[in-house]
C-alpha positions as CSV (number, residue, x, y, z in Angstrom):
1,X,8.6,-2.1,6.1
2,X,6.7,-2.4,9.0
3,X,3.1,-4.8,8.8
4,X,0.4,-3.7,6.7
5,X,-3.3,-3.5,8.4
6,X,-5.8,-6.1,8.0
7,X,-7.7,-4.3,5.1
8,X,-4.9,-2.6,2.9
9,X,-2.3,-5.0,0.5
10,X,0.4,-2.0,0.6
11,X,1.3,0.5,2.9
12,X,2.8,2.7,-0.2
13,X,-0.8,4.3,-0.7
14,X,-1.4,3.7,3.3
15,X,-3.4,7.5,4.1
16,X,-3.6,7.1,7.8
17,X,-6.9,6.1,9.7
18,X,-7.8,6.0,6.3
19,X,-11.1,8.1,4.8
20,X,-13.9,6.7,2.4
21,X,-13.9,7.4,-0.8
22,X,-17.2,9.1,-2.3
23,X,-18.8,6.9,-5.1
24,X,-21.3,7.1,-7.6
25,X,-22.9,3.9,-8.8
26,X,-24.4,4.0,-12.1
27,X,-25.2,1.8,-15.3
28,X,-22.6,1.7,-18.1
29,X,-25.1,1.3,-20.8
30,X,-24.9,-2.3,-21.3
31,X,-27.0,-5.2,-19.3
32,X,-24.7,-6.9,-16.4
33,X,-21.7,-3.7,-16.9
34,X,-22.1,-1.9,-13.7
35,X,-20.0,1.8,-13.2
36,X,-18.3,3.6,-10.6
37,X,-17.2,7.2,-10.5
38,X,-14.8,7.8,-7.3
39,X,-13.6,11.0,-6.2
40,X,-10.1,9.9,-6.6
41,X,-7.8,8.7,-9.3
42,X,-6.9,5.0,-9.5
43,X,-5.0,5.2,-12.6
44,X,-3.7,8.6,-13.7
45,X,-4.1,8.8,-17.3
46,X,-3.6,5.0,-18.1
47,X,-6.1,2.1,-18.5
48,X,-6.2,-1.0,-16.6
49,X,-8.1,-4.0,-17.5
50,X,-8.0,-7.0,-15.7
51,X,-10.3,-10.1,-16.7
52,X,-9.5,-12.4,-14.0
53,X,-8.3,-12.4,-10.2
54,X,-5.1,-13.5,-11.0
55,X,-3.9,-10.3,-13.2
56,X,-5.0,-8.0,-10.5
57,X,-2.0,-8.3,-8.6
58,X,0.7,-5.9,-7.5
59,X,0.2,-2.4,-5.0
60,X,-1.3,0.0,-7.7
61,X,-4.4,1.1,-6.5
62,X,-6.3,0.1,-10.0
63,X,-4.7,-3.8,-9.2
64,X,-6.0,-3.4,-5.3
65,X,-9.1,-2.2,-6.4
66,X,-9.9,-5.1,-8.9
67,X,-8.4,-7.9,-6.4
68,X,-11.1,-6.7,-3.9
69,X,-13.7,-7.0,-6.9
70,X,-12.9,-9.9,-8.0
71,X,-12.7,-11.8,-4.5
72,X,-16.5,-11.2,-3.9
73,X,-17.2,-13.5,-6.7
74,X,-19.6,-11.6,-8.8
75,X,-17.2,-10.1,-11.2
76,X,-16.0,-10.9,-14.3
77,X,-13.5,-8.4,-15.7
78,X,-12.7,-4.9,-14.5
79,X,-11.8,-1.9,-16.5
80,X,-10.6,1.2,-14.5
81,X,-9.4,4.4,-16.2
82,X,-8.4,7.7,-14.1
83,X,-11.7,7.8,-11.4
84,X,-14.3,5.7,-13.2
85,X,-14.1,1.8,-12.4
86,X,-16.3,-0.2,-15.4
87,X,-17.2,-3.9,-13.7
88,X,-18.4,-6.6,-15.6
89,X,-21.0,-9.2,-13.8
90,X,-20.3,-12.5,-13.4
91,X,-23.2,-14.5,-15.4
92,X,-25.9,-14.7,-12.8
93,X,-24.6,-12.0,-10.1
94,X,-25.9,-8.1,-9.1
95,X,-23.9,-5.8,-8.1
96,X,-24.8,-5.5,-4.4
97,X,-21.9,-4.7,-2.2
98,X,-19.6,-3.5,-4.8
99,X,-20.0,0.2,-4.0
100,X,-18.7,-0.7,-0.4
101,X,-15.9,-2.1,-1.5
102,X,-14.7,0.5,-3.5
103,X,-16.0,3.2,-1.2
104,X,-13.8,1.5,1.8
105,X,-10.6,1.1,-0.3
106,X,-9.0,3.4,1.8
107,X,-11.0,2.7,5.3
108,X,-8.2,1.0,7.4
109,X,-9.6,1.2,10.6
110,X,-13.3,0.1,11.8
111,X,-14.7,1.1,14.9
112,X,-13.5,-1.5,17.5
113,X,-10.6,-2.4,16.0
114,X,-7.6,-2.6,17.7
115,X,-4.3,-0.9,16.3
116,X,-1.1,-3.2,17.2
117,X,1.2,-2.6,20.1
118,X,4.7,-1.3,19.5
119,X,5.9,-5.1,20.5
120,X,3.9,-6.6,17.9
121,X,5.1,-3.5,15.1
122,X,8.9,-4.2,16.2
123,X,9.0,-7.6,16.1
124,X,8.1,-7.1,12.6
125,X,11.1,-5.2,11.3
126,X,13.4,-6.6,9.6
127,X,16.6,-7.8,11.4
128,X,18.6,-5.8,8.5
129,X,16.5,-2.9,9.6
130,X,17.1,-2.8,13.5
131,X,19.8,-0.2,15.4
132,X,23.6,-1.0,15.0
133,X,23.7,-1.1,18.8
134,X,26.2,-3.9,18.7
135,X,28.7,-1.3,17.2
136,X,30.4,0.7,19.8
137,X,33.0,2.6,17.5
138,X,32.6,4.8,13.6
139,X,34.9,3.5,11.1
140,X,37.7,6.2,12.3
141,X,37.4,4.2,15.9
142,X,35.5,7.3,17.4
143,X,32.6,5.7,20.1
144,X,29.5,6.2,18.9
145,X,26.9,8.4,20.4
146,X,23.5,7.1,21.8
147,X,21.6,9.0,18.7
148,X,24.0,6.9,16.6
149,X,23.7,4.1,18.1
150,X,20.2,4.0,16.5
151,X,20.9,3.8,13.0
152,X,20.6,1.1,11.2
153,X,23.5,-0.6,10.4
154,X,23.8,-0.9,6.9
155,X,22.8,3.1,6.5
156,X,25.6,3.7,9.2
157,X,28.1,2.1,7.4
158,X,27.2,4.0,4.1
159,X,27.0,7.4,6.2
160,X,30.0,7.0,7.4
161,X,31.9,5.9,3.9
162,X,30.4,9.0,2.5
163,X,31.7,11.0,4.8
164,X,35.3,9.5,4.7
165,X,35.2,10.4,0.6
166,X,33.6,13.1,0.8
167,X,36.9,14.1,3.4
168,X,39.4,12.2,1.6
169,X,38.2,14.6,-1.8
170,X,38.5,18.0,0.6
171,X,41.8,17.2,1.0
């Protein structure tokens, strides 16, 4: 997997350039519970709740979404079901700057940021990961071609086992 950008914590929900995400900010009824409505789903049908920084961990967009809450240091728990995110205050904090941070969830790139060369992207990957270049022949001893050459090892080696069984069960 290649490097994440500077503002997402997994690629696996990654949409590009990134868009905003249109919220509404509204009371929840209560004195220091603040909501937000978001015009995409965090959660499917499931509910979240995380009441400290340290359970909102992992790539799920409800878990990224609370980590970013909870590292401005007004927030005290987090519940987010489907769209709508519920955030508890901290004692003593508003909830200024909350809306941007779930509106730019998504947002990877910021005018005048700089994307990263390919150099910086390739020396990245994983070793596991590069061309089999060092291979010259297939398991049958046929040379490889320069499209082959390409493939990652490991998935040439499995390719190429497939094949032989796949032969060897033809008959």
């Amino acid at each position: 997997m290649v490097e994440k950008c500077q503002r997402c914590t997994t690629a696996d929900y990654c949409l590009g350039m990134g868009q905003p995400v249109a919220v509404l900010e509204g009371p929840a009824g209560k004195l220091g519970i603040v909501r937000f409505e978001a015009n995409r789903s965090f959660t499917g049908m499931g509910h979240e709740r995380f009441s400290s920084a340290d359970q909102a961990f992992g790539t799920k967009p409800a878990a990224v979404v609370a980590s970013r809450l909870f590292a401005t240091g007004q927030v005290a728990g987090v519940h987010v079901y489907g769209n709508i995110i519920t955030v508890e205050l901290a004692k003593g904090a508003g909830a200024q700057g909350l809306n941007e941070v779930v509106r730019d969830l998504y947002q990877y790139w910021k005018p005048g940021m700089e994307p990263p060369s390919i150099e910086e992207l390739m020396s990245q990957v994983p070793k596991s990961a590069e061309p089999a270049a060092a291979a010259v022949a297939d398991a049958g001893g046929a040379p490889l071609s320069a499209e082959a050459s390409k493939i990652p090892a490991a998935l040439l080696a499995r390719s190429q086992a497939a094949l032989a069984k796949a032969r060897a069960n033809k008959g």
